[in-house]
C-alpha positions in Angstrom: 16.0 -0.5 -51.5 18.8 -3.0 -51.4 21.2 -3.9 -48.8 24.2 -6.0 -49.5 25.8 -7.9 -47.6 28.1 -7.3 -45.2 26.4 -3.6 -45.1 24.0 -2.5 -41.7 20.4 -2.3 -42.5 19.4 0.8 -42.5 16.5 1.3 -39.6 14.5 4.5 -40.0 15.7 6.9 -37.0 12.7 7.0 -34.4 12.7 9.8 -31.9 10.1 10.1 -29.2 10.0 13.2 -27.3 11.2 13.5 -24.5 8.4 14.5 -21.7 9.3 17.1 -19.0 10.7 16.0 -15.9 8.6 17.0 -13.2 10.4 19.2 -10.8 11.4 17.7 -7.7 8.7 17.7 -4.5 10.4 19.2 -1.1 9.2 17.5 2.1 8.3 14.2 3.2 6.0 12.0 0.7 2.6 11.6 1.6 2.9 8.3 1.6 5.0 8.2 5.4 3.7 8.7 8.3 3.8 12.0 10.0 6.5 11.0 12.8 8.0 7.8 13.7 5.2 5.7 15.8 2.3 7.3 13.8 0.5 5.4 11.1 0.8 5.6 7.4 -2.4 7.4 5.9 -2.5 3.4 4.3 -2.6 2.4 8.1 -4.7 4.9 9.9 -7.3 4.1 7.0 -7.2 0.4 7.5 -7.1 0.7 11.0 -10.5 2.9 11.1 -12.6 0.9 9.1 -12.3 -1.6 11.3 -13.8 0.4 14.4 -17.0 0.2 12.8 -17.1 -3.8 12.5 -17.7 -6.6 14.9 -14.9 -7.7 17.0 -12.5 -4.9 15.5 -11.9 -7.4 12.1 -10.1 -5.4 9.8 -10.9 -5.7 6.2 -9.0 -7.8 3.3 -10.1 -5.5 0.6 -10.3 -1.8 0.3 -13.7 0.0 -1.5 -12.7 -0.5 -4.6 -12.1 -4.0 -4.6 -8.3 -4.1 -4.5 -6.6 -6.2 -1.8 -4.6 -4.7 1.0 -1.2 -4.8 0.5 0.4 -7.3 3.5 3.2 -4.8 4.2 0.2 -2.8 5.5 -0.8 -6.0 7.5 2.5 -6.8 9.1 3.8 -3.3 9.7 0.5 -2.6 12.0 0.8 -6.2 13.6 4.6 -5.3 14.1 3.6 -2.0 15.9 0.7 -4.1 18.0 -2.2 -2.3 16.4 -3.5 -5.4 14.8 -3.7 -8.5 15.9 -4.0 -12.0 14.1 -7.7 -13.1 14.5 -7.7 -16.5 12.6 -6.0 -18.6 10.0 -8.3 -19.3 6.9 -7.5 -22.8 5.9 -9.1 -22.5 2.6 -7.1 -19.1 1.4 -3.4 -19.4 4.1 -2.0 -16.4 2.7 -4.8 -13.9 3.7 -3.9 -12.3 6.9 -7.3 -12.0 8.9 -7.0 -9.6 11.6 -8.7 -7.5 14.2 -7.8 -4.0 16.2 -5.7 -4.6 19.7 -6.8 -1.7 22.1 -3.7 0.0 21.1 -4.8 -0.4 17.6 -8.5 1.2 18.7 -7.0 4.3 20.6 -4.6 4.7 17.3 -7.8 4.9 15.3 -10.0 6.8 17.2 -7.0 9.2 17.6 -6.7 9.8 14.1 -10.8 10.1 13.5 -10.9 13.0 15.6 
């Protein structure tokens, strides 16, 4: 096949189907919390694993190795139920924290 010039180069027309759209979810996402004050199910997990460790220290990672997102973090230290515990000088950006008693009663709360 040859173009000349001046002419478009003819690209062979690729269509990719098109999947279906999902159909829209009604209600809230179960991402968010249930009302305003409550915990994300994010939260109320992090929050419980640390009533079974010493001091309250909440964990960095989850299970499966992947790290906790800091808007987890900050959002429970913005509503007091987590506390700063330390700084670690050798990783700064790793927020190490522990359960207030606000944080323990949210918690426990949840468990039952």
């Amino acid at each position: 096949m040859s173009v000349k010039s001046g002419e478009p180069i003819p690209f062979p027309l690729r269509r990719k189907p098109v999947p279906e759209i999902a159909p829209r979810r009604r209600g809230r996402p179960s991402s968010l919390a249930d009302a305003p004050g409550l915990p994300t199910p994010a939260q109320r997990e992090w929050l419980q694993r640390g009533l079974d460790q010493a001091g309250g220290k909440l964990p960095l990672f989850w299970d499966d190795g992947r790290r906790v997102d800091s808007r987890t973090i900050r959002s429970c230290l913005d509503q007091g139920w987590a506390e700063p515990w330390f700084n670690n000088p050798m990783k700064p950006d790793w927020l190490v924290c522990k359960l207030t008693a606000i944080g323990r009663s949210v918690a426990l709360a949840d468990e039952a």
